[in-house]
VMD Tcl script that draws the C-alpha trace (Angstrom):
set ca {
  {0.00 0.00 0.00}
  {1.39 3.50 -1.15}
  {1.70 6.34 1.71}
  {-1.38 7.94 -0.18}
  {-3.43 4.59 0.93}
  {-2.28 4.09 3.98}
  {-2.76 7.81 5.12}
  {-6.91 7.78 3.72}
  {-7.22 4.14 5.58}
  {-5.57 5.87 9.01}
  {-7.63 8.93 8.40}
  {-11.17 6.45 8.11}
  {-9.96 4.67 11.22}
  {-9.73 7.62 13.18}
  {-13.06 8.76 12.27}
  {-14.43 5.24 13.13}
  {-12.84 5.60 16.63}
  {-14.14 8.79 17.58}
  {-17.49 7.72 16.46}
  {-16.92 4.82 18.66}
  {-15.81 7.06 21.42}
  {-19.05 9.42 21.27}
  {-21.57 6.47 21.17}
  {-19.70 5.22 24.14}
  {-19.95 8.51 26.01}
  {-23.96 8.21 25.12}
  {-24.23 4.31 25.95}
  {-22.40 5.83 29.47}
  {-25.34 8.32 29.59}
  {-27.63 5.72 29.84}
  {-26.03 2.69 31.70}
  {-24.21 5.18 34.69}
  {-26.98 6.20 37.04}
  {-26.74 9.57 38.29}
  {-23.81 10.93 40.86}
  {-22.38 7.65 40.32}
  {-19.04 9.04 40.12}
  {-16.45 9.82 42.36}
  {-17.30 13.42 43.73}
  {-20.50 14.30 41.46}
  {-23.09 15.46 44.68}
  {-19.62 17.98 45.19}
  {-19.10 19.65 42.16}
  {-22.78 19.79 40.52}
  {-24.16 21.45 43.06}
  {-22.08 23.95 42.90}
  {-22.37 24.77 39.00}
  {-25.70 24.39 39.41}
  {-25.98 27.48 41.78}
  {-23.64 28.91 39.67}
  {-26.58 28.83 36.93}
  {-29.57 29.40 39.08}
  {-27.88 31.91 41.53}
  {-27.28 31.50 45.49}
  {-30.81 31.80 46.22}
  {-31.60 28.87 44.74}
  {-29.20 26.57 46.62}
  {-31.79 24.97 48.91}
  {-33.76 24.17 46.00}
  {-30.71 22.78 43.81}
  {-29.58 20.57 47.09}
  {-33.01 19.52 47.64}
  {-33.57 18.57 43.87}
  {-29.88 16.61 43.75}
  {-31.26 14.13 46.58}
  {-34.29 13.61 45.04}
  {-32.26 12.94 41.70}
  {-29.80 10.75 43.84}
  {-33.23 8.66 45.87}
  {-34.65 8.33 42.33}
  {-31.79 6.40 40.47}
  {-30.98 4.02 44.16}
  {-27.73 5.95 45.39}
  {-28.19 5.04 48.79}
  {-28.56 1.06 47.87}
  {-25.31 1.54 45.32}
  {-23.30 2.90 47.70}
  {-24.09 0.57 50.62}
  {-26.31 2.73 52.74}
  {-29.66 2.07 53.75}
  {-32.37 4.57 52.25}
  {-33.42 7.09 55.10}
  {-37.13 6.99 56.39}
  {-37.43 10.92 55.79}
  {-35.04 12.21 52.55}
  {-32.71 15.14 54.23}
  {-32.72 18.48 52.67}
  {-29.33 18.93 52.95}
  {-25.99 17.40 51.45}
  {-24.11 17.81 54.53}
  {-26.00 15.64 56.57}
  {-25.48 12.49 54.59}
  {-22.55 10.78 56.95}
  {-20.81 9.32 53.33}
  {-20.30 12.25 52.10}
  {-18.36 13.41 54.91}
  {-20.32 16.43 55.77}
  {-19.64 18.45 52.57}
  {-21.70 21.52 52.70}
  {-22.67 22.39 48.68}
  {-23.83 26.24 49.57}
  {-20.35 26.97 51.48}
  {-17.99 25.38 48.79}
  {-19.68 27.15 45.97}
  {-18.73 30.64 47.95}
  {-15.06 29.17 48.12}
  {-13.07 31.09 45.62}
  {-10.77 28.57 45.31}
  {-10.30 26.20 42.04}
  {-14.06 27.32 40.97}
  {-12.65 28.61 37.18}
  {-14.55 25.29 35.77}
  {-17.54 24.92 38.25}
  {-18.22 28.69 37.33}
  {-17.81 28.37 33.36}
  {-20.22 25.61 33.16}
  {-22.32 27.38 35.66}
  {-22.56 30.66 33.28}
  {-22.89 28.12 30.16}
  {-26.18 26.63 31.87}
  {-27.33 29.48 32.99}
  {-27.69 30.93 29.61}
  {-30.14 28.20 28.52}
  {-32.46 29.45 31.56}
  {-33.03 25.91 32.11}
  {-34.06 25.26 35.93}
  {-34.77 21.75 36.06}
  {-31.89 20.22 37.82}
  {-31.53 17.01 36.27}
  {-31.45 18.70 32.70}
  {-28.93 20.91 34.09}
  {-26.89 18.07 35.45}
  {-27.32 15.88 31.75}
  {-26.00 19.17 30.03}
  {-22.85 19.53 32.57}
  {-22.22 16.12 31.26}
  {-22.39 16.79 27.76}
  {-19.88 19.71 28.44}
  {-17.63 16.56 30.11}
  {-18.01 14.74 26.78}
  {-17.23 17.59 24.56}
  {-13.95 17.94 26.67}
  {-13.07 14.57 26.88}
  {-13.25 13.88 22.99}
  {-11.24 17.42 22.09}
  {-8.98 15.71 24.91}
  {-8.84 12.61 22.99}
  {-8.46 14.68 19.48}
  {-5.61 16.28 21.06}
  {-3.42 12.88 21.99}
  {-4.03 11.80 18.71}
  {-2.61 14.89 16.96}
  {0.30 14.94 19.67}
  {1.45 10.96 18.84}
  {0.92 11.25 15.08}
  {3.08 14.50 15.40}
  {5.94 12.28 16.90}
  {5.70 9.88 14.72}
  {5.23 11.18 11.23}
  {8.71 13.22 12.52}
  {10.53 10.32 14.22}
  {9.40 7.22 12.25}
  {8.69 5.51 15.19}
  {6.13 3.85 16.35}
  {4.79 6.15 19.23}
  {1.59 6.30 17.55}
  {0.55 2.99 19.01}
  {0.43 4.81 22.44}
  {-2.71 6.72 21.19}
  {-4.17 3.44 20.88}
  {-3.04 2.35 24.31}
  {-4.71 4.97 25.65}
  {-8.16 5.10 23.09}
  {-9.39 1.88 24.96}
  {-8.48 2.59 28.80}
  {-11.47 1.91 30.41}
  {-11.19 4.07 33.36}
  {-9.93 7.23 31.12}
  {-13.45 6.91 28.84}
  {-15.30 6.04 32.34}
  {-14.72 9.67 33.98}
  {-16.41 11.37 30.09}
  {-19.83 11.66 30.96}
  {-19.27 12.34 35.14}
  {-20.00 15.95 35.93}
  {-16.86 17.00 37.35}
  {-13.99 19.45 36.46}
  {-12.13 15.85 35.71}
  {-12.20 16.20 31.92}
  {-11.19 19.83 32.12}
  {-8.35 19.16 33.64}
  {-7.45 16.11 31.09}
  {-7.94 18.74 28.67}
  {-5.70 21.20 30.02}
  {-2.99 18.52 30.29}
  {-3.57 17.14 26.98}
  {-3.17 21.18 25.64}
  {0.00 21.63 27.27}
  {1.72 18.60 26.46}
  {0.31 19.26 22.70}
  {2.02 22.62 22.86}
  {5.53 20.81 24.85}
  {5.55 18.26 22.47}
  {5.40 20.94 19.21}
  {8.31 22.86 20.99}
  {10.51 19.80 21.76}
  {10.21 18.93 17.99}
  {10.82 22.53 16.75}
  {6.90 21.93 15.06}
  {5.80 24.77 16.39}
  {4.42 28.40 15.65}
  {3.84 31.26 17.84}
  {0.75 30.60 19.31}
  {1.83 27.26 20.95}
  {4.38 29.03 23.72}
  {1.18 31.16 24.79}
  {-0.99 28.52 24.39}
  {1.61 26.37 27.01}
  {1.60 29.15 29.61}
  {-1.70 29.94 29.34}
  {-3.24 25.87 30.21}
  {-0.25 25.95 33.04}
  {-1.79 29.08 34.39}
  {-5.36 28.06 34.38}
  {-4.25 25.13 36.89}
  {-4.04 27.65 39.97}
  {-7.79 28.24 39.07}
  {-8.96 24.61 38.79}
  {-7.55 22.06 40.73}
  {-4.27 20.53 42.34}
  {-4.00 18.03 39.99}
  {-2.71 19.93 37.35}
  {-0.27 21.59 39.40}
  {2.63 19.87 38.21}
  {2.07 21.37 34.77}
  {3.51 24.42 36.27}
  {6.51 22.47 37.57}
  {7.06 20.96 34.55}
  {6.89 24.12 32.64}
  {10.91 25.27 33.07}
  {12.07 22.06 31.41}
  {10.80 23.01 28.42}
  {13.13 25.86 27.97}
  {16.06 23.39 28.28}
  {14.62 20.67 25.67}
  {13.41 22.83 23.02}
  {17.01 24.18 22.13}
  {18.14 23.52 18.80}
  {21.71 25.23 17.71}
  {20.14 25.03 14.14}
  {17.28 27.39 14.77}
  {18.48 29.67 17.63}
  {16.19 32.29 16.71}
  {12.89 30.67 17.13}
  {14.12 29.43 20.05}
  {14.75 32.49 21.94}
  {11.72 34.11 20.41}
  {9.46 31.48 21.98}
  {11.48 31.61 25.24}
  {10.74 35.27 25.15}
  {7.28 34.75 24.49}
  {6.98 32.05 27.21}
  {8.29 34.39 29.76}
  {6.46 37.05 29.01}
  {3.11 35.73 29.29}
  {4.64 33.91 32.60}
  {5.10 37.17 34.00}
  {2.16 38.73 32.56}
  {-0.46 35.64 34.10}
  {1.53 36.15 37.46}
  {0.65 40.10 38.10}
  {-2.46 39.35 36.74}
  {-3.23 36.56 39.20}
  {-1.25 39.06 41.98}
  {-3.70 41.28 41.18}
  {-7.13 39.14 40.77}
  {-6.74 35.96 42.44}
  {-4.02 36.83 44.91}
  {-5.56 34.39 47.30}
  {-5.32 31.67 45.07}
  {-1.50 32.70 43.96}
  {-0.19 32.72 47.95}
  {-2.09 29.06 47.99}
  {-0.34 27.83 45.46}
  {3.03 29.12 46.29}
  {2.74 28.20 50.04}
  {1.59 24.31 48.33}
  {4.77 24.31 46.82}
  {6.83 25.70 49.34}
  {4.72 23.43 52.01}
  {5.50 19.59 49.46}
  {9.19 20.58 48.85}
  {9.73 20.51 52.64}
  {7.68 17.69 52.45}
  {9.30 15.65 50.01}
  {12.96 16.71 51.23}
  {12.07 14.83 54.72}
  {10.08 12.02 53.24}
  {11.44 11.09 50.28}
  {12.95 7.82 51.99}
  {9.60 6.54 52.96}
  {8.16 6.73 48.99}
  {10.92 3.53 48.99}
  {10.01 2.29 51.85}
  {8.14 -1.55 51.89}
  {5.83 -0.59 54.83}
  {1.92 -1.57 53.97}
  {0.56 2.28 53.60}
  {3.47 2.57 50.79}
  {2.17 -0.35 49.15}
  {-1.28 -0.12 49.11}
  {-1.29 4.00 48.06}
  {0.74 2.84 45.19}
  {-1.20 -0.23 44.02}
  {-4.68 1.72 44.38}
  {-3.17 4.43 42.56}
  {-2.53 1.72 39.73}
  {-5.13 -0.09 40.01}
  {-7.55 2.49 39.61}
  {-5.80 4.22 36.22}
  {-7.54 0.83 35.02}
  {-10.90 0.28 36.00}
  {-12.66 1.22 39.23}
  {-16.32 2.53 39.35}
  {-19.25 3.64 41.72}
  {-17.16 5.78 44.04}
  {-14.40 3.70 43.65}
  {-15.92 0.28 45.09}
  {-16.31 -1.74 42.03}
  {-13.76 -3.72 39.76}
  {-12.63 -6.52 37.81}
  {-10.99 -9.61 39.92}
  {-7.53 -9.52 41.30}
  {-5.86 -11.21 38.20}
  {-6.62 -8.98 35.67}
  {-5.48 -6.11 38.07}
  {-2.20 -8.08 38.38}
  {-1.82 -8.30 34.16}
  {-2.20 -4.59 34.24}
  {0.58 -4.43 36.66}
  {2.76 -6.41 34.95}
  {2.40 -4.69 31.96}
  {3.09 -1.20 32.84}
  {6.28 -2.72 34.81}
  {7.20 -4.15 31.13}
  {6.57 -0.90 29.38}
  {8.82 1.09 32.23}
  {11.18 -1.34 31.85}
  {11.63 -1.22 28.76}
  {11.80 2.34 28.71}
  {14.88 2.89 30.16}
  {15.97 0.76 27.20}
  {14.90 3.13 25.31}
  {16.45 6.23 27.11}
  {19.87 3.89 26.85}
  {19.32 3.04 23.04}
  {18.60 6.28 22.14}
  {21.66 7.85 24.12}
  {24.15 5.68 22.23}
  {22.41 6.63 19.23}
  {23.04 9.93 19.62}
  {26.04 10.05 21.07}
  {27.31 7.95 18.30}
  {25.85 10.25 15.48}
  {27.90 12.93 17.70}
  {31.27 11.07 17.39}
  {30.58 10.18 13.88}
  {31.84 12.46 10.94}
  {29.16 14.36 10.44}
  {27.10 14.07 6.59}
  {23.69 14.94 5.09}
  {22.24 11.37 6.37}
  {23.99 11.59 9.49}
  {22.82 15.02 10.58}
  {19.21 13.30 9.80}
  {19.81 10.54 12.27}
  {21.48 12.82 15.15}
  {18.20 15.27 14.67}
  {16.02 12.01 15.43}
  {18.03 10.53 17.67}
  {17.80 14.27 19.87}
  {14.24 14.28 19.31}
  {13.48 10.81 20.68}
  {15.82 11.70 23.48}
  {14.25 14.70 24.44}
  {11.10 13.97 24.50}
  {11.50 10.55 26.63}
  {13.65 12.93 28.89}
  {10.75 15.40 29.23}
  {8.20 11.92 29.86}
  {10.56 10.59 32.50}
  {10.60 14.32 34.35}
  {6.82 13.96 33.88}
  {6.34 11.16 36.08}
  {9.00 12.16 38.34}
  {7.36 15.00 39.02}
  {3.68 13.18 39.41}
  {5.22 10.67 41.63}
  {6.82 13.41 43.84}
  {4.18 15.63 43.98}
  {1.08 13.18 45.03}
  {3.77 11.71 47.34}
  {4.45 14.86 49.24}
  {0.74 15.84 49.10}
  {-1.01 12.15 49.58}
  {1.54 9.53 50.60}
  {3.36 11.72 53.40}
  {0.21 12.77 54.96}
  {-1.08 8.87 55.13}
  {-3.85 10.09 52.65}
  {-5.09 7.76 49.42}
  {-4.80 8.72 45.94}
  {-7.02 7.63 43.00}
  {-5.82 6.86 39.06}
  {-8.35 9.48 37.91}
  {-6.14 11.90 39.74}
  {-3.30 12.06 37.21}
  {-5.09 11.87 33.70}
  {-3.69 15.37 33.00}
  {-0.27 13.51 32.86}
  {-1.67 10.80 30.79}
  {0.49 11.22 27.63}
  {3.44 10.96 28.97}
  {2.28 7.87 30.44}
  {1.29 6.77 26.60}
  {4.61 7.98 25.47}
  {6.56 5.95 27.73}
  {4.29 2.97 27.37}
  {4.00 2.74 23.47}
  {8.18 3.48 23.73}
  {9.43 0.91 26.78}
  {7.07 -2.25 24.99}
  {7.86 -1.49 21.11}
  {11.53 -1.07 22.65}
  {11.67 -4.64 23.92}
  {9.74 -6.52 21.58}
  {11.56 -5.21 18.84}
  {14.27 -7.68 20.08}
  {12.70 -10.33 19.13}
  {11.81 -9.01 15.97}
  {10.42 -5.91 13.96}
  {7.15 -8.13 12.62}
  {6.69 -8.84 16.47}
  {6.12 -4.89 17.63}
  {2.99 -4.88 15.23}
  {1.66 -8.14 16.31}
  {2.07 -7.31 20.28}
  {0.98 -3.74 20.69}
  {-1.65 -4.88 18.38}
  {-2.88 -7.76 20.26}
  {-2.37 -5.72 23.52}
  {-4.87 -2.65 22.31}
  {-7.45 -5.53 21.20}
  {-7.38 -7.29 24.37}
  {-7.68 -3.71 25.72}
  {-10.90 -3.35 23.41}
  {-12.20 -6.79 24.89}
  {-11.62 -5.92 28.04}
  {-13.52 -2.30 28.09}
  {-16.88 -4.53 26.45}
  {-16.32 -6.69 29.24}
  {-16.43 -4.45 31.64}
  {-19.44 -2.82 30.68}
  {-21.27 -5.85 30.06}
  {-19.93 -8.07 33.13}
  {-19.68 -5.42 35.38}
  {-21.09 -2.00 35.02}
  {-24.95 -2.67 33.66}
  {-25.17 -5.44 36.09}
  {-23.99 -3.93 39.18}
  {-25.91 -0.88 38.67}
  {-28.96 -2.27 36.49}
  {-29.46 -6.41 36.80}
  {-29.38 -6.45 40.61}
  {-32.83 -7.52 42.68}
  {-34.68 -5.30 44.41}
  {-34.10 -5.54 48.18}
  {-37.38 -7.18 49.91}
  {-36.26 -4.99 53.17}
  {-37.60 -1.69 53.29}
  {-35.13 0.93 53.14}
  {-32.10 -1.08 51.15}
}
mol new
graphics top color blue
foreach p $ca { graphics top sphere $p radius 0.5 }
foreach p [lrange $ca 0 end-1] q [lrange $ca 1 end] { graphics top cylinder $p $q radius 0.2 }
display resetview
């Protein structure tokens, strides 16, 4: 097949797959009953008042536990129905006394809460539930542009390379927990979307594919984080490595007018925050300041072999796989230690890669330097690079939820670190096409290929074997009030 072919047949898979990906979102619609996932009866609420204004926040509480008693949340969670529904969130002991009309006066990480707030609003729809299906759709629309964006990101990398990084799109296209969180009416996809927007824009730089909008574009989705949530934090910490990595002797001048683009908008989002959200600015700095300390005095316990240190790191694992309805539902034990044993394969073979691609370049270095030469040292930089800036990626994840979560003897969930998700594809797609490639090229095709379809199995399974029955195909409890 001629490039000609095989570009139209990649460009009719793709729209096949995100087909596939929106009737997914909509079968999710249907088959996830309401507040269902992790942290839903915290952050609707909130939008929703948002969209109604603060004097309607009894009436949007009041409405949400109706919505919640209607679709069995107190039987799906493991909690006996009350006699006499309470009119307020805060007095319903699992969700730890959360107080919806407080929060949504806390100016803190409310940029997304208030966005989709204003969005609804302008509809001047007042029924809650169709208020809560929209805020959905808006998690949809996010997710797929999130999705859109990966895809652009690995085909970038490996039109440019000639490797085979593309396969960890495809890795990723089929994680079951990843398309779980699409319809859930959270700030969750926002912030895989801004994630997914700044490594799009790091990943351009890196590669020199880039124009001037994507160094504005990068500072701009690491500035948003102070407004949204923690989570995407580290995109500010991972923001000075890209001045390093995106240095090319051959094209100085781009370079330094990006970097002076970069920093000017740094400095520009900073007085602007000093002066608008200076409350949210001292919270983030004293974060940092607060998980350096942290992480300077505990870094010995994240290698510790002590049962906390275990456990946070397998849940954190397990649950970038598949765990649903608050967290309490999953697939057995074995296929949770597969997964395991396949991202320690992809790590492992990672650092091949990093090694490989070292030599490679160091050799090219050495080498007297020709046309086809200079070719393979430009690859062999931009393979380096980029796993470089992957690696720092999860150095910095592991770090950071360890000085904010592990130190402080508090549980982490998978769902957590989707803004970091790429690099997690990168390094995946690169460590397992790295070692099967030893046993042959044929071989990479035929394992990453099998892997994604298994992955593909697996995701029907789940919602087949697990999700529709546990929340649809269960018996009604003869026992009034479960």
């Amino acid at each position: 097949m001629n490039d000609q072919g095989e570009r139209l047949l990649q460009k009719k898979v793709i729209i096949f797959y995100f087909t596939f990906l929106i009737a997914l979102q909509l079968l999710f619609l249907f088959i996830i009953p309401p507040f269902q996932s992790p942290d839903e009866t915290y952050h609707f609420p909130i939008m929703a008042i948002y969209a109604l204004g603060e004097e309607e926040s009894e009436a949007v509480e009041r409405a949400t536990i109706e919505i919640m008693n209607r679709h069995n949340w107190w039987r799906l969670i493991g909690m006996g129905k009350p006699g006499n529904l309470p009119s307020r969130l805060a007095v319903i002991p699992f969700l730890g006394g959360y107080d919806a009309r407080a929060a949504a006066k806390d100016p803190l990480f409310r940029l997304f809460h208030l966005g989709v707030g204003k969005l609804l609003g302008l509809t001047k729809e007042t029924r809650i539930e169709a208020l809560y299906r929209m805020a959905q759709a808006v998690s949809i629309f996010l997710l797929t542009v999130s999705f859109c964006l990966i895809y652009l990101t690995f085909e970038k990398i490996s039109l440019l390379t000639q490797e085979r990084i593309l396969w960890g799109f495809w890795l990723l296209a089929f994680l079951p927990q990843l398309l779980l969180f699409g319809p859930a009416a959270t700030p969750e996809t926002f912030n895989l979307f801004l994630g997914c927007l700044f490594f799009y824009c790091a990943f351009s730089l890196i590669l020199n594919q880039a124009n001037i909008l994507h160094p504005i574009t990068l500072i701009f989705a690491a500035a948003l984080s102070l407004l949204v949530d923690r989570s995407v934090f580290a995109l500010i910490a991972l923001t000075p490595f890209i001045f390093i990595l995106m240095v090319r002797r051959k094209n100085l001048k781009s370079y330094f007018i990006y970097t002076f683009m970069m920093v000017f908008f740094f400095f520009a989002a900073f007085f602007f925050y000093r002066h608008y959200y200076s409350a949210q600015l001292h919270y983030f700095m004293a974060f940092f300041k607060e998980n350096i300390l942290v992480l300077r005095t505990n870094l010995v316990g994240l290698f510790s072999q002590d049962p906390f240190t275990r456990d946070f790191f397998l849940l954190l694992i397990d649950s970038l796989l598949l765990k649903f309805g608050w967290m309490a539902f999953g697939p057995e034990k074995w296929i949770y230690v597969l997964w395991r044993l396949i991202l320690a394969i992809g790590f492992a073979g990672f650092f091949i890669y990093l090694i490989k691609n070292f030599i490679n370049y160091s050799v090219s270095i050495i080498k007297k330097a020709n046309h086809r030469k200079m070719a393979e040292r430009e690859k062999g930089s931009f393979l380096l690079k980029m796993g470089l800036f992957a690696l720092v990626g999860i150095l910095v994840l592991i770090g950071g939820i360890w000085a904010f979560s592990g130190a402080h003897k508090g549980y982490i969930q998978g769902r957590q670190i989707f803004p970091l998700i790429m690099p997690i594809g990168f390094i995946l797609a690169a460590g397992l096409a790295t070692l099967v490639e030893l046993a042959g090229e044929k071989m990479v095709c035929l394992t990453l290929g099998t892997l994604i379809l298994a992955e593909f199995i697996f995701l029907s399974f789940c919602v087949w074997s697990y999700i529709i029955p546990i929340f649809h195909l269960t018996l009604k409890s003869p026992h009034p009030g479960l």
